[in-house]
NUNU-616574 format. One record per residue: x negated, y, z of N, C-alpha, C in turn; residue in one letter. Coordinates in steps of 0.001 Angstrom, whole numbers, padded with zeros to 6 digits, always signed. Example, Ala and Ser with C-alpha at 12.3 -4.5 7.8 and 13.67 -1.06 7.14 Angstrom:
-013190-005690+007800-012300-004500+007800-013200-003300+007800A/-012850-002250+007080-013670-001060+007140-012900+000030+007870S/
***
This chain:
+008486-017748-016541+008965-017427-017880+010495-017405-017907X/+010702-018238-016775+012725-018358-017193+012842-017238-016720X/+012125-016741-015592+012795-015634-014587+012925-014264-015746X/+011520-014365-016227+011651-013050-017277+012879-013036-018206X/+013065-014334-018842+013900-014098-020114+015315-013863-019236X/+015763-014257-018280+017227-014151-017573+017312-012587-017266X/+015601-011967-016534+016219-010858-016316+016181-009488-017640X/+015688-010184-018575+015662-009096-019923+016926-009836-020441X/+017995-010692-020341+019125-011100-020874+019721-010191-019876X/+019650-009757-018783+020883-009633-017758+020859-007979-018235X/+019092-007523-018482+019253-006256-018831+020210-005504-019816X/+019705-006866-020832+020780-006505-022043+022364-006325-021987X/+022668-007283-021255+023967-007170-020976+024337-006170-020499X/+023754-005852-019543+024228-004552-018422+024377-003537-019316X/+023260-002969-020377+023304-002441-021375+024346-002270-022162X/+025130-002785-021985+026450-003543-022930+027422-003120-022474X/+027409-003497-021579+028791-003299-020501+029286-002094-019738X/+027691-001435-019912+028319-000161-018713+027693+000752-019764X/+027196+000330-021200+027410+001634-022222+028513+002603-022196X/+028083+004055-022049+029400+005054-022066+029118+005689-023163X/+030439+006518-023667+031024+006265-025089+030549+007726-025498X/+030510+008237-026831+030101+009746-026829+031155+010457-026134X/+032355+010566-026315+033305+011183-025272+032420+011434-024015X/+032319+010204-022963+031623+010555-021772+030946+010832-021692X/+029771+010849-022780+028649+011445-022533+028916+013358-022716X/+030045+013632-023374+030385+015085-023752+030994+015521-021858X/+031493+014318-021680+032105+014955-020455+030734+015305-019145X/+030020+014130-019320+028599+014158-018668+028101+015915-018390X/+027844+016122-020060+027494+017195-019963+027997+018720-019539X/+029462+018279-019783+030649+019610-019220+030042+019571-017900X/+030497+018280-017448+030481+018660-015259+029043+019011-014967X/+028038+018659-015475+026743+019205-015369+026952+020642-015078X/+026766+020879-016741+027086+022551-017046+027925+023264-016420X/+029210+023217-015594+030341+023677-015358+029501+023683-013132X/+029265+022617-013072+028542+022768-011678+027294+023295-011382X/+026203+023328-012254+025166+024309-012693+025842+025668-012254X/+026190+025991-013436+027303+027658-013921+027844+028212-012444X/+029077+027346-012526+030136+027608-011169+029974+027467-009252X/+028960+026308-009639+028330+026034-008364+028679+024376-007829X/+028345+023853-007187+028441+022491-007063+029663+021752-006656X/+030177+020643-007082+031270+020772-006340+033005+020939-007598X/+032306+021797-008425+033389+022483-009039+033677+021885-010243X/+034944+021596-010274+035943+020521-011186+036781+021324-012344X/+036801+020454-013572+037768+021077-014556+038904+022085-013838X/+039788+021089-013065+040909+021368-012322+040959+022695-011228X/+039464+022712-010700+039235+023741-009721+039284+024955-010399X/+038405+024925-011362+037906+026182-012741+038902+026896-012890X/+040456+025692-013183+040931+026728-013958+042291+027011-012447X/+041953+026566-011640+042672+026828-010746+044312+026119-010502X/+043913+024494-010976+045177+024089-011321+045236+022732-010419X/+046434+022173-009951+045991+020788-009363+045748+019756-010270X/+045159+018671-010093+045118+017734-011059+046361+016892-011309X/+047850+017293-011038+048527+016569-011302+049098+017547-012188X/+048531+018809-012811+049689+019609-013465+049717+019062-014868X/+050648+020063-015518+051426+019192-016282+050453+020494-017534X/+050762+019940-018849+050402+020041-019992+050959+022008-020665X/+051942+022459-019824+052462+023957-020029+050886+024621-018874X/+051281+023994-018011+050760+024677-016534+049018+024650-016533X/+048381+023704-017662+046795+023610-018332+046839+025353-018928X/+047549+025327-019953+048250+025666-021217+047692+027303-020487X/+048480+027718-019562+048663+029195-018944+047760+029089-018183X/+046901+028357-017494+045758+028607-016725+044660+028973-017704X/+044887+028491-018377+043505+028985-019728+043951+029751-020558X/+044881+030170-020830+045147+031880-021455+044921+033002-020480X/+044963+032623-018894+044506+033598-018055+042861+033222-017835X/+042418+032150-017605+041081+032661-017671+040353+032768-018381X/+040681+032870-019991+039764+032528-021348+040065+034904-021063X/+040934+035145-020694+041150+036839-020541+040349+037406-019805X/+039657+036479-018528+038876+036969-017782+037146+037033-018013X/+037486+035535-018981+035744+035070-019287+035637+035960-021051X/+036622+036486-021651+036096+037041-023044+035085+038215-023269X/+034683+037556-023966+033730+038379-024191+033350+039977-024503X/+034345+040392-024851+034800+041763-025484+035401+042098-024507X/+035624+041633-022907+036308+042190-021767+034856+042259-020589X/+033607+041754-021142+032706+041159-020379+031727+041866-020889X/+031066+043248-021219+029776+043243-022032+028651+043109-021744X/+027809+042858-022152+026449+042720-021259+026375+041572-019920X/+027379+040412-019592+027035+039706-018732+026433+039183-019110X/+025327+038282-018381+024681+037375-019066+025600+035902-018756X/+025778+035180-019837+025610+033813-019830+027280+033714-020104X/+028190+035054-020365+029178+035145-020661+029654+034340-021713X/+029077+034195-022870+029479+033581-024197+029372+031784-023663X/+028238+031393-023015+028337+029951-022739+029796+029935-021834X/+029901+030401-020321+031186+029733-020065+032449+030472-020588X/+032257+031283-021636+033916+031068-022407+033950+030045-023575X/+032871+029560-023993+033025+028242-024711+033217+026857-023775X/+032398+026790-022776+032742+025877-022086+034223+025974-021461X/+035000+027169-021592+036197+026807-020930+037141+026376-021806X/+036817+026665-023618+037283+026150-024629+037338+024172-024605X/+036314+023961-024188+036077+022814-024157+036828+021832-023535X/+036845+023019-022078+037326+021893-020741+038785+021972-021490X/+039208+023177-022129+040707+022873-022054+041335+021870-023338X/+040028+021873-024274+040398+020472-024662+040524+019245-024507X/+039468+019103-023565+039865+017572-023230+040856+017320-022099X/+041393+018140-021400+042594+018281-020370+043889+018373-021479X/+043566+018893-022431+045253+019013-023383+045218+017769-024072X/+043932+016897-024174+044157+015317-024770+044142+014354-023825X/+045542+013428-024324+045850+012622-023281+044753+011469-022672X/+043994+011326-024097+042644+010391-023986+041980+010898-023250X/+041358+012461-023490+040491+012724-023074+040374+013363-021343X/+041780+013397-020966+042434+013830-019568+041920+012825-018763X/+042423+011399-019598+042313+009723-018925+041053+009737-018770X/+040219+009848-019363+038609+009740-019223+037969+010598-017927X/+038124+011988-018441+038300+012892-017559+038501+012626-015659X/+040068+012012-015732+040751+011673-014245+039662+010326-013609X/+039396+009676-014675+038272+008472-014193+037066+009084-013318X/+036281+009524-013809+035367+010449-013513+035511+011212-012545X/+036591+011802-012412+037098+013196-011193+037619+012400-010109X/+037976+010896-010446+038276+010281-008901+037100+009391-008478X/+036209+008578-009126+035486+008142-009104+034026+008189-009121X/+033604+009733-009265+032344+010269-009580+031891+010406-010601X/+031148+010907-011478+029799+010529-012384+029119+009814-012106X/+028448+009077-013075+027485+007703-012054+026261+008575-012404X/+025734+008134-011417+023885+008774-011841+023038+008308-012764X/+023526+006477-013790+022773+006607-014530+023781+006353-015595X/+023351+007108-016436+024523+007388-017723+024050+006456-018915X/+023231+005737-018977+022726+005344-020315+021495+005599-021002X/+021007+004186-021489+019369+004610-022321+020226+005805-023021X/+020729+005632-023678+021236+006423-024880+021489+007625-025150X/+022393+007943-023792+022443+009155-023104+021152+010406-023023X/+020451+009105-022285+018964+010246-022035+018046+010704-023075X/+017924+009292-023810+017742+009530-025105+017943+010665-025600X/+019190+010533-026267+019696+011770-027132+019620+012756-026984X/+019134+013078-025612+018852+014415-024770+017746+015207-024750X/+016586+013607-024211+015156+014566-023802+014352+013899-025395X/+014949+013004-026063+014503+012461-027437+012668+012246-027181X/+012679+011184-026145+010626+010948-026281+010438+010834-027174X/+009159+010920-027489+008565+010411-028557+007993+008958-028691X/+007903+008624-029947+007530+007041-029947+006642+006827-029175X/+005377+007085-028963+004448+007422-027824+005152+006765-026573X/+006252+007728-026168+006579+007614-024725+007606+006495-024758X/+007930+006028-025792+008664+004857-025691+008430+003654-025685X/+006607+003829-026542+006210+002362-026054+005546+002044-024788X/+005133+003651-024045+004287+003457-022603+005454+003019-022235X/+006591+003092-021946+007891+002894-020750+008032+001201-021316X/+008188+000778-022633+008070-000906-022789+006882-001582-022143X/+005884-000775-022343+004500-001994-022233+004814-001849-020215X/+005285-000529-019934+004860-000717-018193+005954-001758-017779X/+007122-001281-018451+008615-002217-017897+008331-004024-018139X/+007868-004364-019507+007760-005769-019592+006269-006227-018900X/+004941-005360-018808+004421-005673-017565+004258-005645-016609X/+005646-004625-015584+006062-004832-014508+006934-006506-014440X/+007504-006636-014943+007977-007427-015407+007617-009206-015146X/+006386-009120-015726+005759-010198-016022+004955-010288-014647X/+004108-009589-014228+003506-009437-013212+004916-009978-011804X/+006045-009503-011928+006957-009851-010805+006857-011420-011002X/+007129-011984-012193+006634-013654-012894+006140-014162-012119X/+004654-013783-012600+003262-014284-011447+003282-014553-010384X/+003870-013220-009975+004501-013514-008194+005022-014799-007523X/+006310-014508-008089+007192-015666-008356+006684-017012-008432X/+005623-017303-009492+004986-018480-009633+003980-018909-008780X/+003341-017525-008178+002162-018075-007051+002816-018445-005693X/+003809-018197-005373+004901-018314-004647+005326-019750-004290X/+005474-020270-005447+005980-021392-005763+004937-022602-005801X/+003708-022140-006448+002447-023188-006444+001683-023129-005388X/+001925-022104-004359+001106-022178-002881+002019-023237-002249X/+003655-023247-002206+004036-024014-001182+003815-025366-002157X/+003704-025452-003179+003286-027094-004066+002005-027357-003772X/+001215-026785-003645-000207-026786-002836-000112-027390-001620X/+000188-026433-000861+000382-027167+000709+001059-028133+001412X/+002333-028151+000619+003149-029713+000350+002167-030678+000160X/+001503-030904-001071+000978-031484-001445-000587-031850-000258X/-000736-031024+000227-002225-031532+001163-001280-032089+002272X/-000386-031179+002778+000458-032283+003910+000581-033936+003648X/+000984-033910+002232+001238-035664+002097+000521-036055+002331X/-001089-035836+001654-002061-036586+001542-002488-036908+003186X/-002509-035534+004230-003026-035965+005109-002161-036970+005951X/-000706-036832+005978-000189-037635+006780-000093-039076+006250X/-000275-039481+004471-000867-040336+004358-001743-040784+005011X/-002750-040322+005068-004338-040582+005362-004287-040981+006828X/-003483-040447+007447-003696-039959+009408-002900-040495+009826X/-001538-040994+009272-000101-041498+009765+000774-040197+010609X/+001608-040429+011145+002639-039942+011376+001932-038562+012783X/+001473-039039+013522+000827-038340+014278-000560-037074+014251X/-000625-037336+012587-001773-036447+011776-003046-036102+012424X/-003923-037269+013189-004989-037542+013882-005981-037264+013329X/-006817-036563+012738-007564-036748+011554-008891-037770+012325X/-008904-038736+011208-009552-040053+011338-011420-039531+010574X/-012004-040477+010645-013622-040880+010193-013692-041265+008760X/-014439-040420+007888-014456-041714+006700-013567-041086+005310X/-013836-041517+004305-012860-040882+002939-011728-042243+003067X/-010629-041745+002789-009434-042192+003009-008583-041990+001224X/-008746-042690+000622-007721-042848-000941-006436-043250-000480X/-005697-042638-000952-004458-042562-000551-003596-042340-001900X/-001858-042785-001598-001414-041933-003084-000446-041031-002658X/-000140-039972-003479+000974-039101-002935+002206-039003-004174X/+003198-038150-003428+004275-038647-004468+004246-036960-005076X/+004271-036188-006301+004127-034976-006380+005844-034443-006534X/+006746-035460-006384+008203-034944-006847+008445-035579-008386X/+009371-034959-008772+010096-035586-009689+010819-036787-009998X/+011396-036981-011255+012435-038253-011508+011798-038878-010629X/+012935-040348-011035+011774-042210-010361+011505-041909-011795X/+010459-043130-011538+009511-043414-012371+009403-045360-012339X/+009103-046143-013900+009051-047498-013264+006963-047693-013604X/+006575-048319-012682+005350-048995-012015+005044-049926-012929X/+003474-049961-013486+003056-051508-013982+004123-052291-013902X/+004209-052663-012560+005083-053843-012110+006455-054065-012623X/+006938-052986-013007+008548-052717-013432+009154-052763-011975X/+008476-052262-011120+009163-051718-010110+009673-049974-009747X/+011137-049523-009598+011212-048323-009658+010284-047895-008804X/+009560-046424-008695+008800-045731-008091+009838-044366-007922X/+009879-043514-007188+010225-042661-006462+009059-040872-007486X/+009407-040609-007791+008795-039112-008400+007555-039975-008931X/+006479-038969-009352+005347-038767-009858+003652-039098-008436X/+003230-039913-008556+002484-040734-007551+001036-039914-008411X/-000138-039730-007526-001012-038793-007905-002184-039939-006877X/-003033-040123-007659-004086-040631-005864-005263-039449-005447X/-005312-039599-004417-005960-038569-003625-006926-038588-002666X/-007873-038603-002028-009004-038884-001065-008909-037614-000067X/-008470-037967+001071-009202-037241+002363-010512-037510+002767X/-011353-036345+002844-012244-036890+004049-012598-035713+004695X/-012179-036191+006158-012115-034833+006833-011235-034111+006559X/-011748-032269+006941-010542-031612+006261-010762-031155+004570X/-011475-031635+003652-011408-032057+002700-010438-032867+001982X/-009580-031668+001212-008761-033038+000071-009008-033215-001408X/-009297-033917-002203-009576-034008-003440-008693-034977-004025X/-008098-034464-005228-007548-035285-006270-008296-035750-007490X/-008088-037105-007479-008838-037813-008047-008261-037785-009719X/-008798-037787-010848-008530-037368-012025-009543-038328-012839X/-009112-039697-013041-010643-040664-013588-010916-040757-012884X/-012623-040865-013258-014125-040764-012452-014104-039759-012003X/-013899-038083-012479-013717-036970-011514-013046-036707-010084X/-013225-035935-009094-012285-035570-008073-012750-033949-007928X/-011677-033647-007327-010946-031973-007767-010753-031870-005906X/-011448-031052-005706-011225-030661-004598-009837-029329-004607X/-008837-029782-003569-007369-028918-003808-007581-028099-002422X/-007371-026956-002340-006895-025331-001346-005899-024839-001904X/-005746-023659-001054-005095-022926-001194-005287-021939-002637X/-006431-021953-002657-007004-020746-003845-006518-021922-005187X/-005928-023218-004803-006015-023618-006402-004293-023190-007100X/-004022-022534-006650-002488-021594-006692-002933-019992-007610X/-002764-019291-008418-003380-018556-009043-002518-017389-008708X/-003110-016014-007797-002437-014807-007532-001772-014410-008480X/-001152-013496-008318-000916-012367-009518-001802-011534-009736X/-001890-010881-010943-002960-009884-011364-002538-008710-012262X/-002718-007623-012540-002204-006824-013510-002662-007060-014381X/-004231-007393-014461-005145-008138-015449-004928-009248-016348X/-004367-009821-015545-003530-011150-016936-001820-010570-017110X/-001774-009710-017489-000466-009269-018015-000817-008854-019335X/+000296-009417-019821-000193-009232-021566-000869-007905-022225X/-000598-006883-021790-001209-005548-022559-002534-005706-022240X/-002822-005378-020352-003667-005467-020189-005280-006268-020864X/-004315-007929-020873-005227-008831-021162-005605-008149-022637X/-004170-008071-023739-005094-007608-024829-005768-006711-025461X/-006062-005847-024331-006806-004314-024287-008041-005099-024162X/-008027-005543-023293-009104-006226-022521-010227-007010-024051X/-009276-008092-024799-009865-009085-025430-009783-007993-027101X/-009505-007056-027052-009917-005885-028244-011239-005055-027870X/-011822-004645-026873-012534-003668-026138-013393-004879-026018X/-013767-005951-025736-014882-007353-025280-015779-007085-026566X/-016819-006928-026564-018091-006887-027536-018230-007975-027664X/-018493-008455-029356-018851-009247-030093-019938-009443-030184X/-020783-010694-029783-021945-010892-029304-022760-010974-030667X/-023825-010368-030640-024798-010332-032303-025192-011641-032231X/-025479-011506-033734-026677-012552-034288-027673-013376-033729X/-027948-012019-032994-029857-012230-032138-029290-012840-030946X/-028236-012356-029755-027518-012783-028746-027352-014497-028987X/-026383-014851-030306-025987-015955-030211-027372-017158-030538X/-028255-016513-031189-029426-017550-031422-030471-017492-030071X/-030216-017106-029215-030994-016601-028052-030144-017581-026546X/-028441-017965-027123-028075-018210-026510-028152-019856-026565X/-028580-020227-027869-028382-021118-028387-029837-022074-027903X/-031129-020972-028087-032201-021891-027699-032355-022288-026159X/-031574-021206-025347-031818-021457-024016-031036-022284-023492X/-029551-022880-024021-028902-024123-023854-029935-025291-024630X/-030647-025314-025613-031440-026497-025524-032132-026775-024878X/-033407-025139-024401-034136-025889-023538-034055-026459-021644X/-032436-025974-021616-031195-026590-020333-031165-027939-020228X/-031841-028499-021318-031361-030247-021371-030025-030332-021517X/-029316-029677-022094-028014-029756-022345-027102-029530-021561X/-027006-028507-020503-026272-028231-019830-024790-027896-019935X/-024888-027240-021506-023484-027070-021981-022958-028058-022426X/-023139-029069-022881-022165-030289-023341-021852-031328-021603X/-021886-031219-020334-021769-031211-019449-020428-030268-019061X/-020519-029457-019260-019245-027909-019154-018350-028654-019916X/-018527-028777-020995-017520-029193-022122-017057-030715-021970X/-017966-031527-021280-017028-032417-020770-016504-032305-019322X/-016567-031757-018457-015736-031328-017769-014187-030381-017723X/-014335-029795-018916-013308-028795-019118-011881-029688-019045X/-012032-031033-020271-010839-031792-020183-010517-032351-019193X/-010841-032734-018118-010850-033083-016481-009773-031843-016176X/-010602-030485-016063-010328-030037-015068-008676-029524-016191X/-008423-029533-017351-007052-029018-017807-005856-030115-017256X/-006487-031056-017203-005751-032391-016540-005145-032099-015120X/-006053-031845-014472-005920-031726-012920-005097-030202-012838X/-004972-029426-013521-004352-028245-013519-002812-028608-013855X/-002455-029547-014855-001381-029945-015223-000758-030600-014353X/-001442-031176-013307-000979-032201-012333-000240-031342-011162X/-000946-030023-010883-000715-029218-009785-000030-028032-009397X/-001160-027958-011022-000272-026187-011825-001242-025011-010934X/-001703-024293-011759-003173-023131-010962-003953-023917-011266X/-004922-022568-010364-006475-022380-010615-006709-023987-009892X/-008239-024628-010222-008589-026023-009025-009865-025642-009306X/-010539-026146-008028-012133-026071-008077-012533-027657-008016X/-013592-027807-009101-014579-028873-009278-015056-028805-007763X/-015053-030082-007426-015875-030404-006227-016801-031891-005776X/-017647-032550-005907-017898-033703-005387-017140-034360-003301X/-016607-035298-003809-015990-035978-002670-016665-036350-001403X/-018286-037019-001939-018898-037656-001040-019779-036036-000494X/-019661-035511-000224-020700-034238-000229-020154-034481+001767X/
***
C-alpha cells in the first residue's frame, strides 16, 4: 500500500514539474508539422534559411523572401500550399518574440521530448470518457498488482526466515533434523518487548513445533501448519476492478438454495459452526505471519 501511494504521489509530481506550457505545446506542433511538410530533420532556422544566431532584421528578410515563394497567388493549384504559408506565418512569429525565440532555442538545442504531457495528448486525440476510465482502471490495476508482487516478495522471505528459526531452534546449530515434535519459540522481529517476568525480550517471540520436516505454529489449542504457499501470489483477480466485477456478476443464491443449504448443515451435525470456529484461529495466525496459512493437525 505505501509502495502504491509513493508511486501515484511521485506520478503526480512528475505531472507538475515537467507540465509544458500552451506555448510549447504550439511549438510541439510547428516542428511536427514543419518536419512532416519539409522532411525530417528540418528546423525553424533551416526553413527559412537562416543561422540560429541571426539577428531580428536578418528573421525579418528571410520571411519576406520566403512568404514570396510559398504565396499563394504565386502557387496555384499546389496542394498543401495554404498550410505551409501559414505555418511560415507562425514560425516567424515566434522567432520575432524574444519569449518565444527562448522557448524555441530550448527545444532546437535540446530536442523535443517524446512525451509532451497528459494534457498535450489530451487536447489532441480528446478520448472519450470511456477511454479514460479503461486507461485508470488498467494503470491503478497495473499498479496494485506490481503491490502484490512486492508483498509476496517480502512474505516468502518472512516465511522462510521464519521456518529457518524454528528449525535451527529445534536441531541446533548444525541443523540435524532430530526424532519427535520439538516446541520451540521463535523471535518474528520487531521492537524488544518486556516478558511476564519484566524481563526485556528481543522482537516478537511466536511458539512453534517441528516435527520432522513439518513446521506448525501454534495459535492456542490450534497449530497452523507454515510453507511456502502460506505467502499469497499475486493475482489479477484480487485487483480491485477485477475483484468487483467479479462480486457484481456472483449470483445471489435463492430462497430454495438457502433453505436447502440450511437443512443439509443440520443434518452435518453441525459442521458449519466448526468452520466458524476455526475462522478466528486461522485470522490470528495470518496476522502473526501475514498470507495465505493452511490448517493442519501436528501429531499427524
Amino acid at each position: 500500500m505505501r509502495l502504491f501511494l509513493f508511486v501515484a504521489l511521485f506520478a503526480a509530481l512528475a505531472t507538475v514539474v515537467f507540465a509544458w506550457t500552451k506555448e510549447d505545446h504550439e511549438i510541439f506542433d510547428i516542428v511536427s508539422a514543419l518536419e512532416a511538410s519539409e522532411g525530417p530533420g528540418t528546423t525553424f532556422y533551416s526553413w527559412l534559411d537562416v543561422p540560429p544566431t541571426a539577428s531580428l532584421a536578418e528573421i525579418n528578410k528571410a520571411y519576406r523572401k520566403k512568404s514570396m515563394q510559398l504565396h499563394p497567388d504565386k502557387n496555384p493549384g499546389v496542394k498543401g500550399i495554404q498550410e505551409r504559408f501559414a505555418r511560415l506565418g507562425i514560425i516567424a512569429n515566434i522567432l520575432r518574440s524574444s519569449e518565444g525565440r527562448k522557448r524555441y532555442d530550448f527545444f532546437y538545442k535540446n530536442g523535443v521530448p517524446k512525451w509532451r504531457g497528459t494534457g498535450y495528448y489530451y487536447s489532441r486525440f480528446r478520448p472519450g470518457l470511456a477511454m479514460v476510465l479503461m486507461f485508470l482502471v488498467i494503470l491503478t490495476s497495473g499498479l496494485q498488482y506490481l503491490v502484490q508482487k512486492v508483498n509476496y516478495r517480502r512474505d516468502l522471505e518472512k516465511v522462510r526466515k521464519t521456518m529457518q528459526d524454528a528449525r535451527l531452534a529445534a536441531w541446533g546449530p548444525k541443523m540435524m533434523p532430530l526424532e519427535g515434535r520439538r516446541k520451540v519459540k521463535v523471535n518474528l522481529g520487531g521492537g524488544p518487548r518486556i516478558d511476564e517476568g519484566g524481563n526485556i525480550m528481543a522482537g516478537k517471540m511466536v511458539d512453534m513445533v517441528v516435527d520432522g520436516n513439518g513446521i506448525y505454529l501454534c495459535d492456542g489449542a490450534e497449530v497452523h501448519l507454515l510453507d511456502e504457499t502460506s505467502a499469497i501470489p499475486p493475482a489479477i483477480s484480487r485487483t480491485w476492478f477485477v475483484s468487483l466485477v467479479g462480486g457484481l456478476v456472483r449470483r445471489k443464491p435463492s430462497d430454495k438454495e438457502v433453505v436447502e443449504e440450511s437443512e443439509e448443515g443440520s443434518e452435518s451435525g453441525g459442521g458449519g459452526a466448526d468452520t466458524a470456529v476455526g475462522e478466528p484461529a486461522r485470522r490470528a495466525f495470518v496476522s502473526k505471519v501475514g498470507g495465505r496459512r493452511r490448517r493442519a493437525r501436528a501429531g499427524k
